[in-house]
LUMKEDO-339853 format. One line per 10 residues: number of its first residue (from 1); their letters; for each residue z, x, y of N, C-alpha, C. Coordinates in pm, 1 decimal, decimal comma. Layout:
# residues N
NUM	A	Z/X/Y/Z/X/Y/Z/X/Y  ...
This chain:
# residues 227
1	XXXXXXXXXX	0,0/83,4/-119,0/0,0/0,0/0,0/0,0/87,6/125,1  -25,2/-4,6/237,2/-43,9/108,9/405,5/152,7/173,7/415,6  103,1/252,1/443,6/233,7/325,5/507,3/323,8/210,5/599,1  443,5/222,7/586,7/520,1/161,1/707,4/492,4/254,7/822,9  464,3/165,6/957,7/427,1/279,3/1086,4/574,7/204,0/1163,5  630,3/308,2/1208,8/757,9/327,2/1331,2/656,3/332,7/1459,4  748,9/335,9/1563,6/699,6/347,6/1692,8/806,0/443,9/1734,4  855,0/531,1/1726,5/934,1/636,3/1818,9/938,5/675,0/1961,1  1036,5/620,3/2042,5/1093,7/676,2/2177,4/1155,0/723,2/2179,1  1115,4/891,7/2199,9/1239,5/984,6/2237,3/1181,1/1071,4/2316,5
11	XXXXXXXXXX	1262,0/1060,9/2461,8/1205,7/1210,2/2564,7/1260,1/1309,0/2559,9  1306,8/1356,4/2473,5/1351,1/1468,9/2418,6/1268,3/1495,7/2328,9  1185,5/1652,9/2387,6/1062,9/1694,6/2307,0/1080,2/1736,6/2154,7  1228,1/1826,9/2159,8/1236,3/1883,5/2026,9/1287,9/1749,6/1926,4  1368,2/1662,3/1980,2/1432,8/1603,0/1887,9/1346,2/1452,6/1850,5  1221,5/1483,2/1921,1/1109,8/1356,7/1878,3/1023,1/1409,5/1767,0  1013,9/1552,4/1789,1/908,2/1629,3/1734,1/984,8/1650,1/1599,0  1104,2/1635,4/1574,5/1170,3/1694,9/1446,5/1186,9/1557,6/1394,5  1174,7/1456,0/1451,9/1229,8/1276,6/1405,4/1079,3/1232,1/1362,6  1002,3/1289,2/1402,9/830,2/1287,5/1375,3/787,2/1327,3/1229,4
21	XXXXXXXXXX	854,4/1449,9/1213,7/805,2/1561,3/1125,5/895,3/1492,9/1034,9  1026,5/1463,4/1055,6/1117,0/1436,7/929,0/1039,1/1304,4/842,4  1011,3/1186,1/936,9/996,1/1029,6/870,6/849,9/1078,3/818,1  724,7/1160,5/864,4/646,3/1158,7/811,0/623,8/1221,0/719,4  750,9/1299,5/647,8/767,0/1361,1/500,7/832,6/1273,4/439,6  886,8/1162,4/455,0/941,3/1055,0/398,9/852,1/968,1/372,6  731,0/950,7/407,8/653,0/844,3/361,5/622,1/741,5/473,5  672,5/753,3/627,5/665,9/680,9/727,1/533,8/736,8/783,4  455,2/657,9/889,1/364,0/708,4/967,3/402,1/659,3/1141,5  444,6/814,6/1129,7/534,0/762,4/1276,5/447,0/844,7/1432,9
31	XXXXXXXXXX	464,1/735,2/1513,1/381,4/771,9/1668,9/505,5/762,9/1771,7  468,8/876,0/1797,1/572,5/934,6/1865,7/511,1/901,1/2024,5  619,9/849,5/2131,4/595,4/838,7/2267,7/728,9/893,1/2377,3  675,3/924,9/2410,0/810,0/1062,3/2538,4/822,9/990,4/2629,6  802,7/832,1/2673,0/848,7/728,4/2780,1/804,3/623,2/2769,9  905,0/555,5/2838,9/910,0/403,0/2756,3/770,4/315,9/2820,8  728,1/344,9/2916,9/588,9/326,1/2947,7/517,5/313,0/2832,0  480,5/445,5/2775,8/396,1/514,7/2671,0/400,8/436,3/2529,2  534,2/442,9/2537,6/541,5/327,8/2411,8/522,0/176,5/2399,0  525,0/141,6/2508,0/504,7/16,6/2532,5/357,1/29,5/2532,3
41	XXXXXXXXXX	244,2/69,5/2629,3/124,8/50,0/2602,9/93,2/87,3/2439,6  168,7/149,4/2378,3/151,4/186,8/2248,0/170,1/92,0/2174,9  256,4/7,1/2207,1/328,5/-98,7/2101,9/220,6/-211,1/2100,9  125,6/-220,8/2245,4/73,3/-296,8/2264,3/-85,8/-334,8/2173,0  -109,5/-167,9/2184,0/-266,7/-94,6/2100,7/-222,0/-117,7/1970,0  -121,9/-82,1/1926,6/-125,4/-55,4/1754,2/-45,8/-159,8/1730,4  -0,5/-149,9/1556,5/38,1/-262,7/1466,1/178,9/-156,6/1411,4  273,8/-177,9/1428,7/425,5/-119,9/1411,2/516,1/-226,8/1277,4  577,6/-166,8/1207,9/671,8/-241,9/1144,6/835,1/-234,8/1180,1  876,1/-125,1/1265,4/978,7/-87,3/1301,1/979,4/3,3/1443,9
51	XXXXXXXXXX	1067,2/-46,5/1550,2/1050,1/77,6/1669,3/1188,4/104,0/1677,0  1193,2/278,2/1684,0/1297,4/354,1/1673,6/1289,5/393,0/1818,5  1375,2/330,4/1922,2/1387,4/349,9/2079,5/1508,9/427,4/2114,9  1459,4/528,4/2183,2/1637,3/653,1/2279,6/1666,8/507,2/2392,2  1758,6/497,8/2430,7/1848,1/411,2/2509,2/1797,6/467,8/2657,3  1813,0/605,9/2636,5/1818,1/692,2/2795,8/1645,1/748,8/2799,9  1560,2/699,1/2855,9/1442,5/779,2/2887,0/1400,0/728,9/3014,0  1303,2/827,1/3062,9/1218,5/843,5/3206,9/1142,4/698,3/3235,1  1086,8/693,6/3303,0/957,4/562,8/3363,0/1008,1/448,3/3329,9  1059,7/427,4/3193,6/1119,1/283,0/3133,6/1269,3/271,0/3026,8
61	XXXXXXXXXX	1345,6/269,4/3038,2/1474,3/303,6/2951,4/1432,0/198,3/2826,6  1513,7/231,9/2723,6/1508,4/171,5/2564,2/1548,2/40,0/2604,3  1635,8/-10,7/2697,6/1689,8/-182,5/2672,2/1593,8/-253,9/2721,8  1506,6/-224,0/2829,2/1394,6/-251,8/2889,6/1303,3/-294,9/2818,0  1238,0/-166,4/2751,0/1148,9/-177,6/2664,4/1170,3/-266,6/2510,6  1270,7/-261,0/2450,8/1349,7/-388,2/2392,4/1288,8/-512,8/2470,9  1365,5/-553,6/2551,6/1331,1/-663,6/2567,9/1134,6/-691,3/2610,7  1092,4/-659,9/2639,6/915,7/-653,5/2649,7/881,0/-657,6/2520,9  959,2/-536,5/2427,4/867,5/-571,1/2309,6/867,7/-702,4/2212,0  1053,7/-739,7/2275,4/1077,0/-891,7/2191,5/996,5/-955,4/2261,2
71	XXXXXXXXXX	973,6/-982,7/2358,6/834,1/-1092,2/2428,3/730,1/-1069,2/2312,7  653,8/-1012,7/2281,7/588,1/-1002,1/2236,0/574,7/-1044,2/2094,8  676,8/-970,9/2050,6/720,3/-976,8/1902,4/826,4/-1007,4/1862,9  863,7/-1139,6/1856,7/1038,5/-1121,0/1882,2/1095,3/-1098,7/1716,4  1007,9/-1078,2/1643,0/1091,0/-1024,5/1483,0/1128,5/-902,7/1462,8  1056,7/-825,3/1580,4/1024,9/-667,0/1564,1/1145,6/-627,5/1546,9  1162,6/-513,1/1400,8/1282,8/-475,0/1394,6/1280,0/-396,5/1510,9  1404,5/-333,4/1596,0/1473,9/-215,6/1656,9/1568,5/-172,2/1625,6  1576,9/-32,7/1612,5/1705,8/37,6/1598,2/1690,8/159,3/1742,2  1815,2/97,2/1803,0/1828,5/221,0/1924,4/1951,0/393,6/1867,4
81	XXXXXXXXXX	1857,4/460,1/1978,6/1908,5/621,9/1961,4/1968,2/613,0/2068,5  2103,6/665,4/2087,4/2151,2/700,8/2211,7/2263,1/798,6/2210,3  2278,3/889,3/2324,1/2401,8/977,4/2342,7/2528,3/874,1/2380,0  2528,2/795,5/2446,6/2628,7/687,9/2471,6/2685,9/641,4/2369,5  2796,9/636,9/2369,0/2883,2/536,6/2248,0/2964,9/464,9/2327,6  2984,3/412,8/2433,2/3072,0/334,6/2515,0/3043,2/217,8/2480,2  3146,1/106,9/2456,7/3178,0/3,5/2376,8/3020,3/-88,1/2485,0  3082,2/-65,1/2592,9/2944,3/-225,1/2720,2/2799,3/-184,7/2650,2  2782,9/-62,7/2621,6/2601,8/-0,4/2615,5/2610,5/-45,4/2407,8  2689,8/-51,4/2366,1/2633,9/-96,3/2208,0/2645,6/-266,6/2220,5
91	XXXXXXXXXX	2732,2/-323,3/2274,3/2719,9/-477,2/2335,3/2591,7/-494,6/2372,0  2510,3/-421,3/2474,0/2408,3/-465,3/2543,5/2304,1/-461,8/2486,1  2307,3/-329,1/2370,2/2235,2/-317,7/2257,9/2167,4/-445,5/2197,2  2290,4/-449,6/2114,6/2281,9/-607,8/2070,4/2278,1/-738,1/2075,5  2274,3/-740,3/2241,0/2256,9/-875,9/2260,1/2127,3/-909,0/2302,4  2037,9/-782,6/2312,9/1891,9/-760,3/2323,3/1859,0/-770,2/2180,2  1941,8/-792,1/2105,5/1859,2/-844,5/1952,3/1851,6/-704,2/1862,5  1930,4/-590,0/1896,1/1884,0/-509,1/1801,4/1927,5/-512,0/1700,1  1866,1/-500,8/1610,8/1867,6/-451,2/1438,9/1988,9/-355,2/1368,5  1995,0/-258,0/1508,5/2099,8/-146,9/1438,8/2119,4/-63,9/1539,6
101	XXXXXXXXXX	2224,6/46,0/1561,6/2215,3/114,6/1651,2/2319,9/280,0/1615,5  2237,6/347,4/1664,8/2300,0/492,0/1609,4/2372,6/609,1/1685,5  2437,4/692,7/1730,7/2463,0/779,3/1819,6/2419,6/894,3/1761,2  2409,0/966,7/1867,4/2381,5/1099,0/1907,3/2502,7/1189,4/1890,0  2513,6/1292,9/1850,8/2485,3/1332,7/1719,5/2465,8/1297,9/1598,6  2338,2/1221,9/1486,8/2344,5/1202,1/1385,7/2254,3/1253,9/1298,9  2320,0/1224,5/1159,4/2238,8/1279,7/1063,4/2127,8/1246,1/1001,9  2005,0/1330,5/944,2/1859,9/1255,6/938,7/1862,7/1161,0/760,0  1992,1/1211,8/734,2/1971,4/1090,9/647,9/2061,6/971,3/688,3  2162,6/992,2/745,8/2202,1/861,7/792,6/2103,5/774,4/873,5
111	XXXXXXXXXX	2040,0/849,3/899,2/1873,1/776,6/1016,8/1847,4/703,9/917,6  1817,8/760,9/798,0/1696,4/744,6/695,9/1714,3/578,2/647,9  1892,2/617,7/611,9/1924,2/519,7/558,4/1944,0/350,0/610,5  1961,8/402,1/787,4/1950,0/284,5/853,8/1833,5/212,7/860,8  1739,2/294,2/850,6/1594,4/224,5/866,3/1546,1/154,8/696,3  1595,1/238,2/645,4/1594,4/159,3/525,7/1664,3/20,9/492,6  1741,4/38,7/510,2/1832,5/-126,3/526,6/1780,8/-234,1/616,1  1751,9/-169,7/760,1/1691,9/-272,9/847,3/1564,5/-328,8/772,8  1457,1/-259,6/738,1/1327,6/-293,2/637,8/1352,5/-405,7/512,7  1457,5/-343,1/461,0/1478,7/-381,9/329,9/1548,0/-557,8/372,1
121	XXXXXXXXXX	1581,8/-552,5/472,5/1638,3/-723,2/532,4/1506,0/-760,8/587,7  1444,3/-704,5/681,4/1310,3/-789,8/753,4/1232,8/-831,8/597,7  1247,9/-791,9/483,1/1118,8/-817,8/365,2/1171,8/-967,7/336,9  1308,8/-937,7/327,9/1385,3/-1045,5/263,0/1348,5/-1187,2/352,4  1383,5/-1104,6/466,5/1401,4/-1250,2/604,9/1222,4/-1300,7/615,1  1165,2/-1243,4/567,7/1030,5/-1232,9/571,1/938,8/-1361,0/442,2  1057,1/-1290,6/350,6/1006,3/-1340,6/244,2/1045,7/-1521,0/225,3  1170,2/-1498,2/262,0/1226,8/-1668,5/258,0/1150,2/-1788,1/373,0  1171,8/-1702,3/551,5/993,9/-1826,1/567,0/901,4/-1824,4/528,9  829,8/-1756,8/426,6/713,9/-1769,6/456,9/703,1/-1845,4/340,6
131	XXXXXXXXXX	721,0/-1952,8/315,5/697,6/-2040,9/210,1/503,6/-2147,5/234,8  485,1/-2157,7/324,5/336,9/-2126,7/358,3/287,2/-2053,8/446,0  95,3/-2038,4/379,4/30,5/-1936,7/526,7/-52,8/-1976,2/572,4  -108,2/-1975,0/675,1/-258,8/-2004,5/683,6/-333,1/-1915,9/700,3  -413,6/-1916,0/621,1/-551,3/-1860,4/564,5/-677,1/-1885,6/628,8  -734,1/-1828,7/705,0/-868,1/-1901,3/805,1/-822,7/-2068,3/811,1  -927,8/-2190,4/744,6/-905,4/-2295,2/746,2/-815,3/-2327,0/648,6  -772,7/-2260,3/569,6/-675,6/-2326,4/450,4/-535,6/-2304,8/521,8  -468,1/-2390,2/426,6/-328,3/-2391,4/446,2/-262,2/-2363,3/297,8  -194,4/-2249,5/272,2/-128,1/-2207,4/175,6/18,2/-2247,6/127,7
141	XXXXXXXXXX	48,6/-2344,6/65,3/205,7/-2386,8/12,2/255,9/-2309,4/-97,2  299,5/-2176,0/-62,1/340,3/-2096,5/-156,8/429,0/-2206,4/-320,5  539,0/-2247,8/-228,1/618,8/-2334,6/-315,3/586,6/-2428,6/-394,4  481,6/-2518,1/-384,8/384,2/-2613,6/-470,2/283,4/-2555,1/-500,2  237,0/-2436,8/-493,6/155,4/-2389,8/-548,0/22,6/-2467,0/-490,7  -10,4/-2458,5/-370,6/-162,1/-2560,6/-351,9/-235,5/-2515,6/-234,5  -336,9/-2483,4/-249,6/-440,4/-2497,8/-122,8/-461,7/-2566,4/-52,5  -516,9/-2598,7/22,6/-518,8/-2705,3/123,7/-621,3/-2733,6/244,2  -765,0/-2747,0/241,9/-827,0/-2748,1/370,1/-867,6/-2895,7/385,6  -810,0/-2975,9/520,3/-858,7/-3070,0/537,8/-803,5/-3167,1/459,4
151	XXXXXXXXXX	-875,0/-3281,2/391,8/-781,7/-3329,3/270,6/-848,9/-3284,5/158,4  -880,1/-3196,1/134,1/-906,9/-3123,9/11,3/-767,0/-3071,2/-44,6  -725,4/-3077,9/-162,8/-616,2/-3009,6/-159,9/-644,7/-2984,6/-357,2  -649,5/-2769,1/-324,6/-668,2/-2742,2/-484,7/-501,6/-2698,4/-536,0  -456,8/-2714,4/-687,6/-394,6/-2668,3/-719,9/-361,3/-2485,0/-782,5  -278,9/-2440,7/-758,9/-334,2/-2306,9/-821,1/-212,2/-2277,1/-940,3  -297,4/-2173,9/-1013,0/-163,8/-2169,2/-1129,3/-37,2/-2080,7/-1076,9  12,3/-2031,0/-1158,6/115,7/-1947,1/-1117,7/89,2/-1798,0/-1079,8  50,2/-1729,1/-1168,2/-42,2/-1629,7/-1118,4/-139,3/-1649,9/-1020,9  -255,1/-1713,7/-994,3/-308,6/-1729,7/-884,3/-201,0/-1715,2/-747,4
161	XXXXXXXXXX	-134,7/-1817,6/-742,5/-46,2/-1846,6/-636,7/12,1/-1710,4/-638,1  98,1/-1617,2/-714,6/163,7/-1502,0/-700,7/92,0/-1399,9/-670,4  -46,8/-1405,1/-693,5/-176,0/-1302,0/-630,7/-182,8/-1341,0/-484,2  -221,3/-1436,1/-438,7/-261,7/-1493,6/-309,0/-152,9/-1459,6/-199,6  -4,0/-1509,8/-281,9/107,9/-1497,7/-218,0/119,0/-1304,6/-143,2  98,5/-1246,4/-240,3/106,0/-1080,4/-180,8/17,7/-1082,8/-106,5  -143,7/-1144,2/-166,1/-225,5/-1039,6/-46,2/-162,4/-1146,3/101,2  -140,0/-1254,7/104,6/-116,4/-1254,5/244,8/10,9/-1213,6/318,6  100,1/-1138,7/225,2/187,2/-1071,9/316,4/169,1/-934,9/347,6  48,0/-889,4/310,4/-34,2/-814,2/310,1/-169,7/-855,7/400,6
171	XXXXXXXXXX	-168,5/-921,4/442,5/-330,4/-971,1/511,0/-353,3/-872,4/630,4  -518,5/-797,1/647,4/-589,8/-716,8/673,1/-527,4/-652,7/635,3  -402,6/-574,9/544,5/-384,5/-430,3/456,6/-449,8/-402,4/395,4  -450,0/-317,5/298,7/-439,8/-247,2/176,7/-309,4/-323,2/84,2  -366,0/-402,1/-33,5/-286,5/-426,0/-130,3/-297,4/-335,6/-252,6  -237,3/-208,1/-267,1/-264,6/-171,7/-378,8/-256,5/-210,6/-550,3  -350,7/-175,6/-605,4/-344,4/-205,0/-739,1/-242,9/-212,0/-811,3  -212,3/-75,8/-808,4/-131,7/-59,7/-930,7/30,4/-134,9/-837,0  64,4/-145,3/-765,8/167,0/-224,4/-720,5/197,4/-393,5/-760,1  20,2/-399,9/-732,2/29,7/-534,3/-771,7/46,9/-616,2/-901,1
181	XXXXXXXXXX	11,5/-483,5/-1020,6/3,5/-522,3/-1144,5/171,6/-504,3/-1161,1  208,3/-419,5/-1138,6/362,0/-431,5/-1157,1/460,3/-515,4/-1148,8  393,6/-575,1/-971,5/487,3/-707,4/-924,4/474,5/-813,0/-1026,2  304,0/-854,0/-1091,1/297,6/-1015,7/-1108,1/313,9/-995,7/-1289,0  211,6/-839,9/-1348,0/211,8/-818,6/-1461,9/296,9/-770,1/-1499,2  402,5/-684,0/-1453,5/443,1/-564,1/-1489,6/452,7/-472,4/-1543,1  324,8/-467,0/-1635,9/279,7/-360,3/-1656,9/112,0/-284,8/-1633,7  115,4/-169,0/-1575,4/-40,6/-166,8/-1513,9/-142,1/-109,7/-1586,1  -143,8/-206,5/-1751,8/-230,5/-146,1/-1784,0/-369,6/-180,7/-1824,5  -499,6/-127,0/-1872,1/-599,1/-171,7/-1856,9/-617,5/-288,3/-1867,6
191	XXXXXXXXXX	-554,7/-359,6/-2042,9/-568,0/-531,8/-2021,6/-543,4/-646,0/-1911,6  -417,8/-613,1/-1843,2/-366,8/-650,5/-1736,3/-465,0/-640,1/-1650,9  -501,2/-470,0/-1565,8/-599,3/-485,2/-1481,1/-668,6/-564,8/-1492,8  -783,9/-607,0/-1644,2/-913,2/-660,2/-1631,0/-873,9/-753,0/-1561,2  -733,8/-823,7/-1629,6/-710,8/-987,0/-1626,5/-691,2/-1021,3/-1498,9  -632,9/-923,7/-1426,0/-589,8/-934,6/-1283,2/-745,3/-944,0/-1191,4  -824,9/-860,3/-1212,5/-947,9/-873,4/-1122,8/-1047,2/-1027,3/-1198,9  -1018,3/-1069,8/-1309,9/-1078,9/-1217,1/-1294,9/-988,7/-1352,1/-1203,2  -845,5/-1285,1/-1217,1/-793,2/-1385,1/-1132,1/-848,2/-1361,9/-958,1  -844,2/-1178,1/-935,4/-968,2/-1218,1/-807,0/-1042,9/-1288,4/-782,9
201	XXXXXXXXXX	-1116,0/-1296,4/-852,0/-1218,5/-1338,5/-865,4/-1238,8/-1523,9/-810,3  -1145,8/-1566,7/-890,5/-1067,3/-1717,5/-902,4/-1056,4/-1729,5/-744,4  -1014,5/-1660,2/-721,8/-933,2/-1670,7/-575,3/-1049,4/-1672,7/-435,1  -1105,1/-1587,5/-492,3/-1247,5/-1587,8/-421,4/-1336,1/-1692,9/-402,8  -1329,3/-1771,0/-532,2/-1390,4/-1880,9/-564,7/-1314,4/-2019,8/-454,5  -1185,0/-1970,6/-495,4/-1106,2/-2110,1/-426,9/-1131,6/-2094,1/-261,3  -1176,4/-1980,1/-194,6/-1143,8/-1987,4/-73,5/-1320,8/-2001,5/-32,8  -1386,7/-2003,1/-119,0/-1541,6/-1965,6/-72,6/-1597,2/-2047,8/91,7  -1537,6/-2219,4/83,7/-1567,1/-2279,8/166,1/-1509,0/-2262,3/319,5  -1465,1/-2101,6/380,9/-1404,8/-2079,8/457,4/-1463,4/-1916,2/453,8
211	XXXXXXXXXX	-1623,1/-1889,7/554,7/-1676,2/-1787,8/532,2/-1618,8/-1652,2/581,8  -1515,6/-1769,0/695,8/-1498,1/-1598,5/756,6/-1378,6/-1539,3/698,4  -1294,7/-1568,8/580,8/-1195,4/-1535,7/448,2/-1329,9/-1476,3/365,5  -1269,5/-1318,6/309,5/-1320,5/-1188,8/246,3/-1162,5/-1157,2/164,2  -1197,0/-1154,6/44,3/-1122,2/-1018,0/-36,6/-1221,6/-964,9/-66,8  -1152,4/-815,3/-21,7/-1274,0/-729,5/-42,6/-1196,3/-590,0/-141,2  -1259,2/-526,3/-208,7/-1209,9/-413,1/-308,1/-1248,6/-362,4/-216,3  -1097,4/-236,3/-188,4/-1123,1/-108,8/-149,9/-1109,9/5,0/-194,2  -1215,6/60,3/-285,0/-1229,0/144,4/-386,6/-1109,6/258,3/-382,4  -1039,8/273,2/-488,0/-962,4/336,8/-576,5/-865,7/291,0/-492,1
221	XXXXXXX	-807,6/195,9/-410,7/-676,0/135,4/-378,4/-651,6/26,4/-410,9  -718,0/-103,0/-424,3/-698,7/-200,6/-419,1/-777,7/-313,5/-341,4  -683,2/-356,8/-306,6/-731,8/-580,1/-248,8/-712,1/-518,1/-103,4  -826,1/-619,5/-10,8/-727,4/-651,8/138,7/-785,4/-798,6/124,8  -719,9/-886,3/185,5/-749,6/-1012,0/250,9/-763,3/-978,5/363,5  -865,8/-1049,2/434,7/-949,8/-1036,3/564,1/-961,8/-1162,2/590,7  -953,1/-1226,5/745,2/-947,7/-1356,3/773,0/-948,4/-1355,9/895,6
């Protein structure tokens, strides 16, 4: 699957450049911005799953930029960095909605681990609304299992529905293969595969009457849904 991408604010050159270098040996794909300006037009251009904001920076401070980015996005996890530990500035933190919050001096796995937890709740909190999606013209009822355009309404099996269900929490990603055989088959092996790419297939079929919906194979990774 795509990398989780961070958004990093820190104007502190060395300690952005080492918070850079660390998450992107961890498996993160992290963009680093040296003012809260920067990150904000950043937040604006790209697609983020998590922004890791310093409290104290130049042109735009972290609570600032917090609140702009909740306009925008108000699920967006945040976890703020700050030298401050005074009881009013972790209050203010949080009443801007943040996720989590860390001081200065800390350790890069205690980082690690916060961002992990915050993630590991947005999947969850993620996972429980989204009991339908919409799909170009369809309407997806994860829970009854049914399609839906117009008063057309198809049923899908269980597998179908548990295929459909990933790629759209996945929609325009990368759904990888072998992830996916794990989740629905659990095991990824050739029989499974075949069986899994005729249920593509199925799926393809069910959405045909809605041209501008594509699953498309993206060779040696997997599924994306496109819509």
């Amino acid at each position: 699957m795509d990398k989780t991408r961070i958004l990093l604010a820190e104007d502190d050159k060395n300690l952005g450049s080492l918070l850079k270098e660390y998450l992107n040996a961890k498996g993160y794909e992290t963009e680093l911005f040296n003012d809260g300006n920067k990150a904000y037009r950043g937040f604006i251009r790209e697609y983020f799953d998590l922004c890791l904001l310093d409290v104290m920076m130049p042109e735009k401070d972290g609570f600032t930029l917090a609140k702009e980015i909740r306009q925008i996005n108000s699920d967006m996890p945040i976890l703020f960095l700050t030298a401050k530990s005074m009881k009013e500035d972790i209050l203010e933190g949080f009443s801007i909605g943040a996720d989590d919050y860390i001081t200065k001096p800390f350790g890069m796995e205690e980082l690690l681990y916060r961002i992990e937890a915050i993630l590991r709740r947005t999947k969850q909190d993620t996972a429980r609304k989204n009991k339908t999606f919409r799909i170009g013209q369809y309407l997806f009822d994860t829970q009854n299992q049914f399609l839906k355009k117009g008063n057309k309404k198809k049923k899908l099996t269980t597998k179908e529905s548990e295929l459909l269900k990933l790629l759209c929490n996945n929609m325009n990603k990368v759904l990888e293969r072998n992830f996916t055989l794990r989740t629905i088959w659990i095991d990824d092996n050739y029989f499974n595969a075949r069986s899994m790419d005729v249920y593509i297939t199925k799926l393809r079929k069910c959405l045909k009457d809605d041209p501008s919906i594509q699953i498309i194979n993206v060779h040696g990774k997997g599924f994306k849904l496109i819509c």
